[in-house]
Structures are given as C-alpha cells and as structure tokens.
C-alpha positions as CSV (number, residue, x, y, z in Angstrom):
1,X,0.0,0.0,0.0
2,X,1.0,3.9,-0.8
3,X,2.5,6.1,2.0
4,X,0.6,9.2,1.5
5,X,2.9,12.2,3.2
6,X,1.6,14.2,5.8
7,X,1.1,17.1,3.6
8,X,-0.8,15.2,1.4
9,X,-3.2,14.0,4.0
10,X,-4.0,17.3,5.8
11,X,-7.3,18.2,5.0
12,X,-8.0,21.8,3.9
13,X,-8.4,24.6,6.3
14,X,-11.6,25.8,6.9
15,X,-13.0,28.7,6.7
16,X,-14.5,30.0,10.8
17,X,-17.2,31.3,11.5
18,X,-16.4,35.2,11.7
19,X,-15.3,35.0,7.6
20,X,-19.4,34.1,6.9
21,X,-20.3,36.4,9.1
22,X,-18.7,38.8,7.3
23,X,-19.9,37.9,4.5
24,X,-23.3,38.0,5.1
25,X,-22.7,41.0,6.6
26,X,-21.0,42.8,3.2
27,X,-23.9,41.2,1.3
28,X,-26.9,42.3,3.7
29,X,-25.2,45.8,3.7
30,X,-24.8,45.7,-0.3
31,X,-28.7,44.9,-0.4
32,X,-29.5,47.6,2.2
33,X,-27.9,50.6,0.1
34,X,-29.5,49.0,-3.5
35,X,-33.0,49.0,-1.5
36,X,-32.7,52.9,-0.5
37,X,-31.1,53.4,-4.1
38,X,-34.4,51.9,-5.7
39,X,-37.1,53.3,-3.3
40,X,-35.3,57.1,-2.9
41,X,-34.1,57.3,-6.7
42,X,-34.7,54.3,-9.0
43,X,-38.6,53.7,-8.1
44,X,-39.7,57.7,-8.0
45,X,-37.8,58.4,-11.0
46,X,-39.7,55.6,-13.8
47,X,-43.4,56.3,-11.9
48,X,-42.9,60.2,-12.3
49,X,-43.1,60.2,-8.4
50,X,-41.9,62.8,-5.8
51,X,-39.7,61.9,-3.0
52,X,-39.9,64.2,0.3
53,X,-39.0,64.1,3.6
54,X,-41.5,64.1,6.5
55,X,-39.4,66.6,8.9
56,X,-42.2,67.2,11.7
57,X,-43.9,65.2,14.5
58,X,-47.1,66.7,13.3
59,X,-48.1,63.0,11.3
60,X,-46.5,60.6,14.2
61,X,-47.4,57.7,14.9
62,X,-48.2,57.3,11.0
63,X,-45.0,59.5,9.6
64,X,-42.6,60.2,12.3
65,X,-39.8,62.4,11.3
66,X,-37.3,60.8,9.3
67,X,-40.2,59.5,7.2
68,X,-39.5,59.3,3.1
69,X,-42.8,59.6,1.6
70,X,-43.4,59.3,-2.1
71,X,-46.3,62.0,-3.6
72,X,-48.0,60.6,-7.3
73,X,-49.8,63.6,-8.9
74,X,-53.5,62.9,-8.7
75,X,-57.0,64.3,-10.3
76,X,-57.9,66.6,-7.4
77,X,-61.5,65.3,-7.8
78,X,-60.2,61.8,-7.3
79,X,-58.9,62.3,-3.4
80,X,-61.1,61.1,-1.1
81,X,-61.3,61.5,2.9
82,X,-58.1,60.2,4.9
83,X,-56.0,60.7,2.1
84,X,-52.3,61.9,2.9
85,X,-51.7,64.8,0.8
86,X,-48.8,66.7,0.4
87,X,-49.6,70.5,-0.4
88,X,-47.5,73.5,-0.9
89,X,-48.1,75.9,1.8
90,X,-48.1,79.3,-0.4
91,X,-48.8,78.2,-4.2
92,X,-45.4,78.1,-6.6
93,X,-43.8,77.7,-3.4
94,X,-40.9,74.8,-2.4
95,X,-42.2,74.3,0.8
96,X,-44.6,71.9,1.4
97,X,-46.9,70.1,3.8
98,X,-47.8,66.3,3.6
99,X,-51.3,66.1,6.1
100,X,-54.5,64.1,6.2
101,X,-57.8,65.3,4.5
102,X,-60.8,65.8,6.9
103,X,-62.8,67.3,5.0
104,X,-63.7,68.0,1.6
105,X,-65.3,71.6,0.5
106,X,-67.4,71.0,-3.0
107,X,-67.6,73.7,-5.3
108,X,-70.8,75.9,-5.1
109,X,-70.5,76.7,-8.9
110,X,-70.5,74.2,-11.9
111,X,-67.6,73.3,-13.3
112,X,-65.4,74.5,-9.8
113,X,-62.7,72.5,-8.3
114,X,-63.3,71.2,-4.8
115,X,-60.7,72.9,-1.9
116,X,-59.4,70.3,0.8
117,X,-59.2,70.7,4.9
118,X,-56.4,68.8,6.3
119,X,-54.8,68.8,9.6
120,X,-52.0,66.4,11.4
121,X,-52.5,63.0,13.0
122,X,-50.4,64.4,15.9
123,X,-52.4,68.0,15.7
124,X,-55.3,69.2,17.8
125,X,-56.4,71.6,15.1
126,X,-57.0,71.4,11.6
127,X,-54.8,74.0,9.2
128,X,-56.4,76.9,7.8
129,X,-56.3,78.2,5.5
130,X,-58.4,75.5,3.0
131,X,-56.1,74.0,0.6
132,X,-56.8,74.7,-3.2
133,X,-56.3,72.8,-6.0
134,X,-53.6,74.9,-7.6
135,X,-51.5,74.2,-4.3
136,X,-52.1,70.0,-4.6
137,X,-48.6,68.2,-5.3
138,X,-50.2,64.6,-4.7
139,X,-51.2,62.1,-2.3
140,X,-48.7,59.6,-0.3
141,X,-48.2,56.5,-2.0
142,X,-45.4,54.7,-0.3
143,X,-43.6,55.8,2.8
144,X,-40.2,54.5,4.6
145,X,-39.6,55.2,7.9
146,X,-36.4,57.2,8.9
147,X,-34.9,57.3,5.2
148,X,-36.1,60.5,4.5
149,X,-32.7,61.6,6.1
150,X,-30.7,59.7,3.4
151,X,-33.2,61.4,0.9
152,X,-32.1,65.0,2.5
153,X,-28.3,64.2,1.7
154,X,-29.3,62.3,-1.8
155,X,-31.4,64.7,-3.6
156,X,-29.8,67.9,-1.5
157,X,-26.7,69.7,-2.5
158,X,-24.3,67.1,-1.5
159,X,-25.7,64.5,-4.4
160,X,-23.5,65.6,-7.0
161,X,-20.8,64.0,-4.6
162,X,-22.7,61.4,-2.5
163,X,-24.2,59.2,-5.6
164,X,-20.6,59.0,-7.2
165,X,-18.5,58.1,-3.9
166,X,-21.3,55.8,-3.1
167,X,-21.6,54.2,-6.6
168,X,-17.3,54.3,-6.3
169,X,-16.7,52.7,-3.2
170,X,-19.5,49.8,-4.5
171,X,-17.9,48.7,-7.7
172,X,-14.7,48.9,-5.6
173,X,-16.0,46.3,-3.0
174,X,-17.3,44.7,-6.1
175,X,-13.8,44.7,-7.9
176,X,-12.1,43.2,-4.8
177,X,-14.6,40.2,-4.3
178,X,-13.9,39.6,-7.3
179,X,-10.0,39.5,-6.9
180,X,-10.5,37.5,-3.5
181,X,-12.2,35.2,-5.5
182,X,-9.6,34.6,-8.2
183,X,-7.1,34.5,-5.8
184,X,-8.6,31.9,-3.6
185,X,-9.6,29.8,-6.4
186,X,-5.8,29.7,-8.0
187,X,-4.6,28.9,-4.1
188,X,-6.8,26.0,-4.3
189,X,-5.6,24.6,-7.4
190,X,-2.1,25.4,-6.7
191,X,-2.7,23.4,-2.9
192,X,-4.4,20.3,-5.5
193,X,-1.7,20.1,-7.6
194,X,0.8,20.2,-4.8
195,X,-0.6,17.4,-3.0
196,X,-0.9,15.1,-6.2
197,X,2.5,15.6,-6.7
198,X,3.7,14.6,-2.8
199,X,1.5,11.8,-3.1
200,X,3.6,10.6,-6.3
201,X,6.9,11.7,-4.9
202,X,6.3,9.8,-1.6
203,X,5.5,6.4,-3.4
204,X,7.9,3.5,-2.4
205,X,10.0,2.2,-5.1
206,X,7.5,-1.0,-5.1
207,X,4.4,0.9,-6.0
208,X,2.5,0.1,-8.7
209,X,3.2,2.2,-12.0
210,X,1.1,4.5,-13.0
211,X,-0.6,4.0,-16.2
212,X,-1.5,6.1,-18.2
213,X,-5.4,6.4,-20.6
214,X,-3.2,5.8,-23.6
215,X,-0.9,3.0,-22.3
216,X,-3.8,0.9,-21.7
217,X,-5.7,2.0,-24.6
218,X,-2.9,0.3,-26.3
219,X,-2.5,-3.3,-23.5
220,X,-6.5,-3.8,-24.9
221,X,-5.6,-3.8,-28.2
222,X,-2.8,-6.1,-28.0
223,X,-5.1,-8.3,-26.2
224,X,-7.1,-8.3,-28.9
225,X,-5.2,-8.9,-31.7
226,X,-3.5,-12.2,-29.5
227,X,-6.9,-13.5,-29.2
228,X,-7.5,-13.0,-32.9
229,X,-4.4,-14.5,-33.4
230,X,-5.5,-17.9,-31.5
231,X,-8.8,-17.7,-32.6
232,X,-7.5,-17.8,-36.7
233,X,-4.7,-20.3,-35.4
234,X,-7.4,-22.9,-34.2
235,X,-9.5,-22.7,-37.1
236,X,-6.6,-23.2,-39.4
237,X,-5.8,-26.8,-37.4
C-alpha cells in the first residue's frame, strides 16, 4: 500500500465562523444601500413620483420624522377622505406640507374644483387656511420610515458628490470580491496540484506504475489482436 505524506493527508483549512459572518454582513449591507437606491431614486424616477422628507412630529405615529414619503400627482377630484396629501403651503412655493384630508369643500358653482381641509395626525387643530387645487402636489403612495434623512443628503446639494462616492466605493468592493475570489480559487488549485505531486513523490519504489489512458488504450488492443491471433490459429488446425 502507498504512503501518502503528511502534507498530502492534511485536510483543507476551513473557513470559521467570523469570515461568513462577514460575508453576510457585506452582502446584507450591499442589499440595504441597493434597497434605499431603488425606493429614494430608482422607483420615483420611472413612476414620475416625488420623493420628500417628513421633517415634523405633526403625522406621528403614522410618519414620524425621518419618514421618506413618495407623492404621485392625482386628479384633485379623485382624493377622497383620509387621504395623505402633500400641499404646498403658499402656491409656486418649495415648501410643502404632507397632512391628512378631513374634509372636503365641494364647489358651489358648476364646473369648480373642490378645496381640501387637512390637519395632522399628531395636531389638535386642523390647518387653515383651506387648501386649493392649484396648491395639490399629490397624495402619499409609499412611505419609509427614517430614510427620508438619506433622501435629505441624496437629492440635496451634496448628491453631485454622495451618488458618485457611493456608486465608487460599490464597484470597488465589487472589484475586490472579485479579486479575492480569483485568488482563492488559484490557491486552491495550486494546494491540489501540490498534493498530487507529494503523493507521487512519496511512493515507495515498489508501488504500482502508473498507467497512463493511452498505455492501456494500447494493452486492450494487443489483447485483442493475441486472441485473434489464436482464434485464426485454431481454425486453421
């Protein structure tokens, strides 16, 4: 029987417990900032939605502060009651208010648009003046807690720096699992190759050869010619 050497026989060191926890840790973080890309950016963008940031108490416990809420423009005469609309506060305005509807004034005059009162979850009293049409951005369709502060930075003054950094340092991580990879795979087959070769080296003299696919490709067809040889040779006698 072979001696196998002790390097040979080692088995392969496994990886502990802390590398796949870093692993799933990089991967669970890689999915967290493609999530907030997709629902702050990605998502608002192709539905022709409005991103904003709840920055009051006034909605809690339904938006706290921190909330991203996405606004889709709507038919005025299509909101209903307990709809979440965001409004500006003074028409042509950038600030804005994102409040429930209470109540809905109907035009007195054909053809009129109807005028909305809204007021806070978290308010005693409803806002006044009535909202009109003209100041209607849209009504909340989705909302996030808490990522409305990574909207802020995103779509504030900083983005033309945050996205590329962010998008940098991710195809950087990207490029270096990929490396690790490589290089782990090539340690692999460098550690297989050396083993086959110890395990040849450490043979004893008395081993059995090794033979090779085309050395006994070639023993079966010498067989088989001998027998054809005897079989001819019989039927000859």
């Amino acid at each position: 029987m072979n001696d196998i050497s002790p390097r040979a026989a080692a088995p392969a060191k496994r990886k502990g417990a802390l590398h796949y926890v870093g692993v799933g840790l990089s991967l669970g973080l890689m999915g967290l900032v493609a999530l907030i890309a997709v629902l702050v950016i990605a998502l608002p963008m192709v539905s022709h939605a409005t991103p904003y940031t709840v920055l009051t108490s006034s909605m809690t416990p339904s938006y706290p502060a921190g909330t991203l809420v996405v606004v889709k423009s709507v038919d005025v005469h299509q909101i209903r009651l307990g709809d979440v609309m965001t409004y500006q506060i003074k028409s042509g305005q950038p600030e804005v208010v994102t409040h429930r509807v209470i109540r809905i004034i109907e035009p007195t005059t054909p053809g009129g648009e109807p005028s909305f009162i809204t007021k806070g979850d978290a308010n005693s009293l409803p806002d006044s003046p009535a909202v009109k049409p003209v100041q209607v951005r849209g009504v909340v369709w989705y909302a996030v807690p808490y990522i409305g502060w990574v909207n802020n930075v995103v779509n504030g003054g900083l983005r033309n720096v945050i996205v590329p950094l962010v998008a940098g340092v991710l195809f950087l991580y990207a490029g270096f699992m990929i490396a690790s990879g490589l290089v782990e795979a090539r340690r692999r087959r460098a550690a297989r190759t050396s083993a086959a070769a110890s395990v040849v080296s450490d043979a004893p003299a008395t081993s059995v050869p090794v033979v090779t696919a085309a050395r006994a490709e070639e023993s079966v067809e010498e067989d088989l010619h001998d027998e054809a040889r005897e079989l001819v040779g019989s039927l000859r006698s």
